[in-house]
FIMI-395384 format. One record per residue (C-alpha): y, x, z; residue in one letter. Coordinates in pm, whole numbers, plus 50000, padded with zeros to 5 digits. Layout:
# residues N
> y;x;z;aa
> Y;X;Z;A
...
***
This chain:
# residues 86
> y;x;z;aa
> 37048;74740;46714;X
> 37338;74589;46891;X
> 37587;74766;46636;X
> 37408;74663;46350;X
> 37433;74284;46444;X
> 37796;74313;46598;X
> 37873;74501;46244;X
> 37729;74232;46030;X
> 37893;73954;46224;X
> 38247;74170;46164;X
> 38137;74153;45778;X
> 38082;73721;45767;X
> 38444;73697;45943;X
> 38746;73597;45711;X
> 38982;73851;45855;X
> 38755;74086;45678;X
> 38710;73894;45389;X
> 39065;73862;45307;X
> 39147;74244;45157;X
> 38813;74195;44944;X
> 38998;73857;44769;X
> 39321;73992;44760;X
> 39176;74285;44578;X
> 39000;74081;44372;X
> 39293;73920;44291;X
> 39493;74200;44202;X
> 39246;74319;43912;X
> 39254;73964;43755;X
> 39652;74002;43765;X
> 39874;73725;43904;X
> 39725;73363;43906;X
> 39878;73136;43606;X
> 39917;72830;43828;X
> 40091;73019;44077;X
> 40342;73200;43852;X
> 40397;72815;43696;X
> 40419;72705;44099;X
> 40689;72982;44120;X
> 40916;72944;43797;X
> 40898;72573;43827;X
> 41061;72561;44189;X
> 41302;72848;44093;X
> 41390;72637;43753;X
> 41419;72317;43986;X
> 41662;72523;44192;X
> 41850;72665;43943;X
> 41896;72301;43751;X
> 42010;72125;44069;X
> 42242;72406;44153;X
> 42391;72362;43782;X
> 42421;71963;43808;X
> 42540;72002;44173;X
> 42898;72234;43972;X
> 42906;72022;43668;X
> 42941;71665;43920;X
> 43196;71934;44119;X
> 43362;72035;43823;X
> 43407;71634;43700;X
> 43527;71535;43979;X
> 43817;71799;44003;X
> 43942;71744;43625;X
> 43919;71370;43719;X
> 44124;71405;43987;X
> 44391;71615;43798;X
> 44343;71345;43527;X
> 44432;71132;43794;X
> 44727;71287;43915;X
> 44883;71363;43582;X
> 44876;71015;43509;X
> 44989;70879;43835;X
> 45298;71105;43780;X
> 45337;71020;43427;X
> 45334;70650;43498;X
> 45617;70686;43815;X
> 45827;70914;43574;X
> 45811;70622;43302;X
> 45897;70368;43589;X
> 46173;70568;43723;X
> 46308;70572;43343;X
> 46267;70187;43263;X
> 46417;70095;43571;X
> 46797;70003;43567;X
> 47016;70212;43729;X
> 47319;70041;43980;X
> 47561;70301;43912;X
> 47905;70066;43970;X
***
């Protein structure tokens, strides 16, 4: 008698509930919302990882831009300027 109500008790518990849903789970196949919850964070990820190298990759041709031009303007300076060759 004491078995039989310790067993049911065991049976109302989650921790025994859990393989049942899981189960149940499994034979309806992967949830839709949380395949959509997945591939939406890993598309989130994946887009700021892509702005994060295109802001990286701007900011190193700007700075070459920068530099080429920087040197192209003291190289024009160095030319205009008059020379004190006496």
């Amino acid at each position: 008698m004491w078995q039989e109500g310790r067993m049911k008790e065991l049976e109302e518990k989650w921790w025994t509930q859990v393989p049942e849903y899981c189960s149940l789970q499994m034979e309806r196949g992967l949830g839709l919302f949380e395949f959509m919850g997945t591939f939406s964070l890993f598309a989130v990820g994946i887009g700021f990882a892509m702005l994060f190298l295109a802001i990286e990759f701007a900011v190193f041709v700007g700075q070459k831009t920068i530099r080429r031009r920087k040197a192209k303007a003291a190289e024009e300076a160095e030319q205009q300027s008059p020379t004190n060759d006496t």
